[in-house]
Backbone as CSV, one residue per row, in Angstrom:
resi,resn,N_x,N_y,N_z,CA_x,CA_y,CA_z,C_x,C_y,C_z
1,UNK,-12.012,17.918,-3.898,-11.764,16.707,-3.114,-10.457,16.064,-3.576
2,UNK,-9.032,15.581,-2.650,-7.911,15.765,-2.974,-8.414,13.422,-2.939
3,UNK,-7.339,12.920,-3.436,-6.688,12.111,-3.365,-6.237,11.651,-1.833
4,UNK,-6.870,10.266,-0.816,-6.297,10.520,0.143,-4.956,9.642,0.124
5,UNK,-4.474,9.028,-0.721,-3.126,8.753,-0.897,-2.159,9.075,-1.668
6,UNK,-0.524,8.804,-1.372,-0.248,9.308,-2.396,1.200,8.470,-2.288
7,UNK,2.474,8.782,-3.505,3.318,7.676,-3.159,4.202,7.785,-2.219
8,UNK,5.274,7.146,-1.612,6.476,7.155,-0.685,7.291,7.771,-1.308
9,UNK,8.471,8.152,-0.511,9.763,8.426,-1.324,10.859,7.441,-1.288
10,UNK,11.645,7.333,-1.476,12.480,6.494,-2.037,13.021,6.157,-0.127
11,UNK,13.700,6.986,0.710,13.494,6.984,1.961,13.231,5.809,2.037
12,UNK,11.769,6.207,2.304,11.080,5.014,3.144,10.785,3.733,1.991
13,UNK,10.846,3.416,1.070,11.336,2.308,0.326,12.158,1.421,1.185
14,UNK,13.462,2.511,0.943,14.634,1.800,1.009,14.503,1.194,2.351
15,UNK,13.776,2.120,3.445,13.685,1.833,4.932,13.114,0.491,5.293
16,UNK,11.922,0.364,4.330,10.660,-0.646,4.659,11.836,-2.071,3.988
17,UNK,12.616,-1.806,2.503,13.419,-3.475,2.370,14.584,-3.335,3.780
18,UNK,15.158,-2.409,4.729,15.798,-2.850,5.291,15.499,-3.275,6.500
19,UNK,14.218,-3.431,7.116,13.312,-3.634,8.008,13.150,-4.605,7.722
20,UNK,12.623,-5.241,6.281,11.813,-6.953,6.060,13.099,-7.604,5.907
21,UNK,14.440,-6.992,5.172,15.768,-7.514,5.333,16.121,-8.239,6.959
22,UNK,16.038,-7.507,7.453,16.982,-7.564,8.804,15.869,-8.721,9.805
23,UNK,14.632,-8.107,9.816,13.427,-8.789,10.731,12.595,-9.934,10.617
24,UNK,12.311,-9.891,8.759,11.601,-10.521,8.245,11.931,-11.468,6.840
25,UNK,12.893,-12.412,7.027,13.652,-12.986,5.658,12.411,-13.891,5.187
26,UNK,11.024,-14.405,5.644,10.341,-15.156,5.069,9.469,-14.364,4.550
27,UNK,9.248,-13.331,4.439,8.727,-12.123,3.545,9.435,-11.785,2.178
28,UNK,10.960,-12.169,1.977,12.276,-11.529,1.083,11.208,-11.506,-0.464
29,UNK,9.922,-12.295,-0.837,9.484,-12.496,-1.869,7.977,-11.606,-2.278
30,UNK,7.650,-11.171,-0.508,6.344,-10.715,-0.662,6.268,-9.450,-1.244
31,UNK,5.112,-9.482,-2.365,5.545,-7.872,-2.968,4.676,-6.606,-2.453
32,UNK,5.205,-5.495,-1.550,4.724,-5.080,-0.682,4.900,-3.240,-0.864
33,UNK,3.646,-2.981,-1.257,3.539,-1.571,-1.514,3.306,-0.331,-0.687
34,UNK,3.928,0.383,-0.331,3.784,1.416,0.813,3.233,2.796,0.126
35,UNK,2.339,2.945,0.835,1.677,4.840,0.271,1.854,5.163,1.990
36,UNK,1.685,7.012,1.474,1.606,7.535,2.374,-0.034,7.813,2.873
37,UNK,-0.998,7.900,3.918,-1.900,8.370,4.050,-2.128,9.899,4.506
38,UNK,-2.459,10.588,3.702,-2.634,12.277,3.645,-3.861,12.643,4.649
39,UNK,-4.400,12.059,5.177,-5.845,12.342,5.703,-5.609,11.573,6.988
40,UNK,-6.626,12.199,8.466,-6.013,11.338,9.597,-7.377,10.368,9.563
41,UNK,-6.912,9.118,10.407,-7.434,8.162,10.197,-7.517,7.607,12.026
42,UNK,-8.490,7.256,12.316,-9.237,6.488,13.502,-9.532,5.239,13.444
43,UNK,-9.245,4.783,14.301,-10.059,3.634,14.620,-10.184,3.002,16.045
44,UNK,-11.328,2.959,16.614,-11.704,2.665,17.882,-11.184,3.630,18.990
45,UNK,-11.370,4.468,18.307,-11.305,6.090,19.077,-9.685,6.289,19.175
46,UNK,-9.012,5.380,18.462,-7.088,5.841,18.581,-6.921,6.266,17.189
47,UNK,-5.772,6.803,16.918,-5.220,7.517,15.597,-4.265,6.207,14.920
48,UNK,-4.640,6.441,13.603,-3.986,5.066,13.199,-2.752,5.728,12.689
49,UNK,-1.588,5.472,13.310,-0.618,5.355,12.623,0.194,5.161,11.451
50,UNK,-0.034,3.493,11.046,-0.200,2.669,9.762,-1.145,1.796,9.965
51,UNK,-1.066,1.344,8.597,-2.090,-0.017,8.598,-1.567,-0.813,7.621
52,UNK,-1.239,-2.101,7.636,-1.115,-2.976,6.958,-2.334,-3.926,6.035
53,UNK,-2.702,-3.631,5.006,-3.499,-4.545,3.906,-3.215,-5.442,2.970
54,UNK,-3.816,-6.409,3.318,-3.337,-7.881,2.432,-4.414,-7.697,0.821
55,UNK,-4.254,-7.803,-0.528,-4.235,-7.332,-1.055,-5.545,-8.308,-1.533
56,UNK,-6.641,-7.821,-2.024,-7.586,-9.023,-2.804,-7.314,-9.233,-4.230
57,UNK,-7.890,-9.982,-5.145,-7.929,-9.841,-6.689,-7.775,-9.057,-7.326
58,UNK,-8.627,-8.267,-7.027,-8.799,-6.525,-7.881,-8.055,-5.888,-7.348
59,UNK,-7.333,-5.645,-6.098,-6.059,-4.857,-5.968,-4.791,-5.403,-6.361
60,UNK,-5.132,-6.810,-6.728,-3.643,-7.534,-7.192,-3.601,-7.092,-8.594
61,UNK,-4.752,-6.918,-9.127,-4.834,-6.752,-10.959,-4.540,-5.055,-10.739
62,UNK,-5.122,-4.349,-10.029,-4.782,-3.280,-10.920,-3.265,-2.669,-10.489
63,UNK,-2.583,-3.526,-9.591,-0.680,-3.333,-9.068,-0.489,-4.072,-10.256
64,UNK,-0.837,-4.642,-10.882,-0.433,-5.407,-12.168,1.124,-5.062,-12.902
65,UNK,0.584,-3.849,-13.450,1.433,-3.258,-14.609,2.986,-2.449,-13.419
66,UNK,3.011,-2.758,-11.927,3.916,-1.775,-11.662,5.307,-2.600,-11.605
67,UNK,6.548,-2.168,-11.970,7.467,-2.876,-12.581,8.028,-4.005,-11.527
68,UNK,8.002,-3.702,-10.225,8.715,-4.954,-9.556,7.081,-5.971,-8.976
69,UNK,6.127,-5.643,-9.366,5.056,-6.488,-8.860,4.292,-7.391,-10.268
70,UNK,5.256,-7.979,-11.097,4.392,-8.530,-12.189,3.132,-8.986,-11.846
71,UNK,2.634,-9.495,-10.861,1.634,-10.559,-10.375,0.964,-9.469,-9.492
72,UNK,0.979,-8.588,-9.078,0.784,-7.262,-8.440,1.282,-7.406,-7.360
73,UNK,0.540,-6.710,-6.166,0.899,-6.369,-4.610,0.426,-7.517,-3.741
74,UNK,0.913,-7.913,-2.908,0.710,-9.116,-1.742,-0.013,-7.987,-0.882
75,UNK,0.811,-7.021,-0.338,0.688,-6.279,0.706,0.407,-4.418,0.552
76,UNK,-0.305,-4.342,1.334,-0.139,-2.179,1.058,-0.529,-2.242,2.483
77,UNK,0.937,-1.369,2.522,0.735,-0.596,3.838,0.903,0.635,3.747
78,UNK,-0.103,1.639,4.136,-0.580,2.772,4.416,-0.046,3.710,5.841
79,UNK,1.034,4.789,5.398,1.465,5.540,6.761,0.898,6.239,6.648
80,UNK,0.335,7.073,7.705,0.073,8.171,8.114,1.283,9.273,8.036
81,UNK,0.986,10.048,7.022,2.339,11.055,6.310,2.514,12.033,7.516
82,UNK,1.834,12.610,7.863,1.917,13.538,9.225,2.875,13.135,10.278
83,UNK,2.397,12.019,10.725,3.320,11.143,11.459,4.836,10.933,11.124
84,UNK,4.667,10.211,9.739,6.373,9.768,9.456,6.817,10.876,9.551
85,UNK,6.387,12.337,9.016,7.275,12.956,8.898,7.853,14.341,10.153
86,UNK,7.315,13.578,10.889,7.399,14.635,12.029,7.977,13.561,13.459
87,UNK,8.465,12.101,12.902,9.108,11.170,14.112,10.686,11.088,13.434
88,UNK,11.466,10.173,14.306,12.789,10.159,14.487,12.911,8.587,13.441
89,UNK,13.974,8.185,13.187,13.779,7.222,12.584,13.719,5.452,13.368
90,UNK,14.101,6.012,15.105,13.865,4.583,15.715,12.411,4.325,15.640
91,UNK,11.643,5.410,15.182,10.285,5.098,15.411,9.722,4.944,14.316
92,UNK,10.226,5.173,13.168,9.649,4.269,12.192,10.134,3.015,11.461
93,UNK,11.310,2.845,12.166,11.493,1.312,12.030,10.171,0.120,13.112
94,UNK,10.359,0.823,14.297,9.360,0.532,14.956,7.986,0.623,14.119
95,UNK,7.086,1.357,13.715,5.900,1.369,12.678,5.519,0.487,11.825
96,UNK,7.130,0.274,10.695,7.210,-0.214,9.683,7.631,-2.350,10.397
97,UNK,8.285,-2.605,11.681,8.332,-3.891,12.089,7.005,-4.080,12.582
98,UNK,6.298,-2.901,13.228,5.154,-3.993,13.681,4.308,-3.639,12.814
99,UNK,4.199,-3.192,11.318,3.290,-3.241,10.254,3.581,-4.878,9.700
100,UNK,5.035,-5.129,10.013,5.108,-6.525,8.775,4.877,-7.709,9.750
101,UNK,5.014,-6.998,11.200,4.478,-8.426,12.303,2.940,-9.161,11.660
102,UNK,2.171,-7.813,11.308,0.845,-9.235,10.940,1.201,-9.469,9.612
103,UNK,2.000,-9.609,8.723,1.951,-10.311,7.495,2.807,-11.265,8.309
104,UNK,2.361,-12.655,7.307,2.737,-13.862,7.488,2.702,-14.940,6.116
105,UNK,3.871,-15.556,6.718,3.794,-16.674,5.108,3.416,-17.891,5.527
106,UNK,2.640,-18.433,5.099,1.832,-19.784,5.310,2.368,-20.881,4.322
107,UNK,3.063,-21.330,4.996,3.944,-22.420,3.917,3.217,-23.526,3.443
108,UNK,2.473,-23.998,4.029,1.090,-25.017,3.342,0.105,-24.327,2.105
109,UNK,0.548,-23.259,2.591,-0.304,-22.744,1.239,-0.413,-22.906,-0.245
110,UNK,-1.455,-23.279,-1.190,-1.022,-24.233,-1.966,-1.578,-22.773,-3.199
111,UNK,-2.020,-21.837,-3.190,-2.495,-20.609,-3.800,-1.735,-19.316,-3.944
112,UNK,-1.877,-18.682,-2.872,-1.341,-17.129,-2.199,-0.821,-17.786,-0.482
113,UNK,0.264,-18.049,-0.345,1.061,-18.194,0.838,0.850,-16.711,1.756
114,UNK,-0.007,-15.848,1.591,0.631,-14.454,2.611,-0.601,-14.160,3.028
115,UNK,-0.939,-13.979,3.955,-1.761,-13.932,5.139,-1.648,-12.582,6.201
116,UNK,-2.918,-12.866,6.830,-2.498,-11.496,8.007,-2.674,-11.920,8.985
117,UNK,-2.010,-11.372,10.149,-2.266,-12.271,11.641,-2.955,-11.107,12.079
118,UNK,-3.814,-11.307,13.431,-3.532,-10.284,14.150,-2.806,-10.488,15.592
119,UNK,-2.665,-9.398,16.320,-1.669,-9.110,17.614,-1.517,-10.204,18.355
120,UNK,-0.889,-11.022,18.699,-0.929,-11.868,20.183,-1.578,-11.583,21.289
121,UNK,-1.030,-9.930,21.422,-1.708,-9.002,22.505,-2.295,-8.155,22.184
122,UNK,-2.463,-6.946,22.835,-2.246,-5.820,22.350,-1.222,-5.141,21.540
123,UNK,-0.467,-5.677,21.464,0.748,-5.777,20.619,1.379,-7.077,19.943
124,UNK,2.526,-7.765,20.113,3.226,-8.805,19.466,3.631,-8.546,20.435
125,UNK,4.486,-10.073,21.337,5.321,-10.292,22.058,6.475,-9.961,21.566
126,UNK,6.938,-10.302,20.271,8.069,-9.979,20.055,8.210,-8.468,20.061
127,UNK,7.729,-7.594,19.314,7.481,-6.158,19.427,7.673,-6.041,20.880
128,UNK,6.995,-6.372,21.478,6.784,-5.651,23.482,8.982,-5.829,23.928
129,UNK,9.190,-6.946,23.009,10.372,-6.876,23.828,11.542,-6.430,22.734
130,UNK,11.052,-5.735,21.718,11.891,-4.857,20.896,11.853,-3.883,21.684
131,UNK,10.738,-3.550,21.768,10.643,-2.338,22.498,10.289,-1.972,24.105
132,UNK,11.262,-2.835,24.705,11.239,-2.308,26.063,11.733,-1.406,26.605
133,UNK,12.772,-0.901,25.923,13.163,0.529,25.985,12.315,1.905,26.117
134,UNK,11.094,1.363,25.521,9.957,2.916,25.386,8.540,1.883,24.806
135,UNK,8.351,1.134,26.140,7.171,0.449,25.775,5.818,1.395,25.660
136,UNK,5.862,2.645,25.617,4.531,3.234,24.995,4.724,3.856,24.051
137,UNK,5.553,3.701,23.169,6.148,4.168,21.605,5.090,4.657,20.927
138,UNK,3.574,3.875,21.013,2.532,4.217,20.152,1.905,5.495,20.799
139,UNK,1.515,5.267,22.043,1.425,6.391,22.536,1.771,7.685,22.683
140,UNK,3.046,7.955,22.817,3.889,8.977,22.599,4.014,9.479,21.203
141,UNK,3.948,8.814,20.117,3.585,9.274,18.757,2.458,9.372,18.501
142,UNK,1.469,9.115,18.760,-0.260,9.204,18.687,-0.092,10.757,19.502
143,UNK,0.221,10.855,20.084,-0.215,12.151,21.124,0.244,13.505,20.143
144,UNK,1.788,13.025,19.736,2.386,13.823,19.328,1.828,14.275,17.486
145,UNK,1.502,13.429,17.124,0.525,13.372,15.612,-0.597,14.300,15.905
146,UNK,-1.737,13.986,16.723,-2.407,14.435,17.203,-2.720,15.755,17.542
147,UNK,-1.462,16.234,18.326,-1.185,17.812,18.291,-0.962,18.238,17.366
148,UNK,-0.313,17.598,16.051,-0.154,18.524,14.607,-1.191,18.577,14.127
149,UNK,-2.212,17.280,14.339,-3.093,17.369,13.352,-4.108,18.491,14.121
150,UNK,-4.337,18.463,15.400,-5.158,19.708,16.439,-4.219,21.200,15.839
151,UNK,-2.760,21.603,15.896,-2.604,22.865,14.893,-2.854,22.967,14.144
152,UNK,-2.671,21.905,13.318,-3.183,23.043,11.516,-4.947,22.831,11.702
153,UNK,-5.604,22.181,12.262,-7.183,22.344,12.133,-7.377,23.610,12.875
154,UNK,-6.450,23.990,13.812,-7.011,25.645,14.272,-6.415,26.700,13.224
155,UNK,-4.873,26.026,12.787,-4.678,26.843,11.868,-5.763,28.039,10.531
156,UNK,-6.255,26.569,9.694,-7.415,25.950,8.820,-8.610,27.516,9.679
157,UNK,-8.544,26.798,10.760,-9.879,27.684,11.544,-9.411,28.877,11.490
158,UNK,-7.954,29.492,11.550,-7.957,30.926,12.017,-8.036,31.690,10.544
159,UNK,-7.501,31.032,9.357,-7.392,31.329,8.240,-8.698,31.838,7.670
160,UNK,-9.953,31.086,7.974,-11.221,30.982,7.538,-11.954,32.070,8.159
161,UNK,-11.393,32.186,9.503,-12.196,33.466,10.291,-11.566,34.527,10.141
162,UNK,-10.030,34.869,9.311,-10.089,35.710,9.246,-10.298,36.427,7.636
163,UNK,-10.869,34.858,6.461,-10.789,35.600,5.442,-12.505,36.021,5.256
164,UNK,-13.398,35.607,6.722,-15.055,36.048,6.890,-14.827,37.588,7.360
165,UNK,-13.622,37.811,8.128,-13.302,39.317,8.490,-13.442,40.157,7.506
């Protein structure tokens, strides 16, 4: 039984500060950890892409010790590795903006200021009009994930039937 996460590469680091750089300057403080997800993931019968997680106690203590999170992680967001690595990079700027659309900083906040929203819509308004250029972006990468993850499971299958041969 493997590990279903594992870390980023420097890449998508660098990708995710120039995304909260450019999109998100009231984030510039939130400390925000990205893994890749190795395993495919569902929810409500769609393929999850990413997911964005706001971090509790015990995930803040044990990000503890990692060098830019003294206080640990605010945030972990989780890609789907299959995905990133088989899209273009307008589309994972796209991923990685509407992963940080539901984090939010709550300036009344007198504790932990960072919060999660969810969608306006089905999406974020703002998102819908980033992306009016290819307003089914999710779609078209869900489909396309999907088919990799449908080859290698026949793959997996042909391997198995032929080492019962």
């Amino acid at each position: 039984m493997g590990l279903r996460y594992e870390e980023v590469n420097e890449d998508v680091l660098s990708l995710l500060r120039e995304v909260r750089g450019e999109y998100f300057p009231e984030l510039k403080n939130a400390k925000i950890k990205a893994l890749f997800d190795i395993k495919k993931r569902k929810s409500g019968g769609m393929l999850v892409l990413a997911r964005i997680m706001k971090t509790n106690d015990l995930l803040r203590h044990l990000t503890i010790d990692e060098a830019e999170a003294i206080e640990g992680y605010d945030y972990i967001i989780a890609l789907d590795k299959t995905c990133w690595e088989n899209i273009i990079r307008d589309d994972k700027v796209r991923i990685l903006r509407h992963e940080l659309r539901h984090a939010y900083f709550d300036i009344e906040s007198e504790d932990n200021p960072y919060r999660l929203q969810n969608h306006s819509i089905s999406d974020f308004y703002e998102e819908v009009e980033f992306n009016k250029d290819d307003p089914r972006w999710r779609e078209r990468l869900a489909a396309v994930v999907e088919d990799i993850y449908e080859q290698k499971k026949e793959a997996r299958q042909d391997k198995n039937k032929k080492k019962r041969e």
